[in-house]
C-alpha positions as CSV (number, residue, x, y, z in Angstrom):
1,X,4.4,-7.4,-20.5
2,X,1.1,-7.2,-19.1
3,X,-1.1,-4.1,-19.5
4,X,-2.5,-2.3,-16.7
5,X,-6.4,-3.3,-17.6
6,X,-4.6,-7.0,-17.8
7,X,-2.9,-6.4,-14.3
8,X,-6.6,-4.9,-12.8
9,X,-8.4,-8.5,-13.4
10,X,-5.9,-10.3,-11.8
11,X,-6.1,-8.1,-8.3
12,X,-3.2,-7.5,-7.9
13,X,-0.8,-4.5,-7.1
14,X,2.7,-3.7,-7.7
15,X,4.7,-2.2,-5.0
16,X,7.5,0.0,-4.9
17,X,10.3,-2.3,-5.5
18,X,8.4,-4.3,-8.8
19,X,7.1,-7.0,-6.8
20,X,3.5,-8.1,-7.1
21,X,1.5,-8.1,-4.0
22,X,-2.7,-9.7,-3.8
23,X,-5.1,-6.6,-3.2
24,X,-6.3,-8.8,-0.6
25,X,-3.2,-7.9,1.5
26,X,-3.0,-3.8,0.9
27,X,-5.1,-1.3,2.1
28,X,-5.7,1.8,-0.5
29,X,-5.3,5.1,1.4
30,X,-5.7,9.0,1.0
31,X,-3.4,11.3,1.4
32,X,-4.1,12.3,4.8
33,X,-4.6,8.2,5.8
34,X,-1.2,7.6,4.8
35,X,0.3,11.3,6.8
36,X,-1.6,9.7,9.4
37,X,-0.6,6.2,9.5
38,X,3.2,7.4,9.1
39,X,2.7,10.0,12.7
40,X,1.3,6.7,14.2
41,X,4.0,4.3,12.9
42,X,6.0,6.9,14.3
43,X,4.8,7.6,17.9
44,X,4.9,3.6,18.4
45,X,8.1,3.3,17.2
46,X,7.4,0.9,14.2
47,X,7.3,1.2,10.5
48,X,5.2,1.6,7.8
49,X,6.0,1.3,3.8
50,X,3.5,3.7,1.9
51,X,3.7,2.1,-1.5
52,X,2.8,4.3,-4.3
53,X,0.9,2.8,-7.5
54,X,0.4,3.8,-11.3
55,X,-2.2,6.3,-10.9
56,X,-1.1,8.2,-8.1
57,X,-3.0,5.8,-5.8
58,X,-1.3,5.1,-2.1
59,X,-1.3,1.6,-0.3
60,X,0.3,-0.2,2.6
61,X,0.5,-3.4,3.6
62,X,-2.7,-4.6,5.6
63,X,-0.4,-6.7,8.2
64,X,1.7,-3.1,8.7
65,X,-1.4,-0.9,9.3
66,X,-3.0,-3.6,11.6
67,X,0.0,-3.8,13.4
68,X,-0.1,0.3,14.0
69,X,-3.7,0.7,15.0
């Protein structure tokens, strides 16, 4: 099992289901990006998966919040 400094050099992310995703495909958000995001998701009738990470840190999926804005 990796550590998380050992995960950090590698770039990548774990979502919420244990899967490993590239950073290149998330976007970190704060809280009120992600309240946001989820009213818009909302208001266009489409869906959004706020992924939360080890440190408290929220994310989505770059293809999900390009496909909101």
């Amino acid at each position: 099992m990796e550590t998380r400094e050992q995960e950090k050099q590698w770039h990548l992310v774990r979502n919420d289901n244990g899967e490993w995703v590239s950073e290149e495909n998330v976007v970190f958000l704060t809280k009120a990006e992600a309240r946001s995001l989820q009213i818009k998701a909302k208001l266009k009738d489409r869906s959004i998966s706020i992924q939360h990470g080890y440190e408290g840190e929220l994310w989505c999926y770059k293809h999900e919040m390009q496909n909101i804005k």
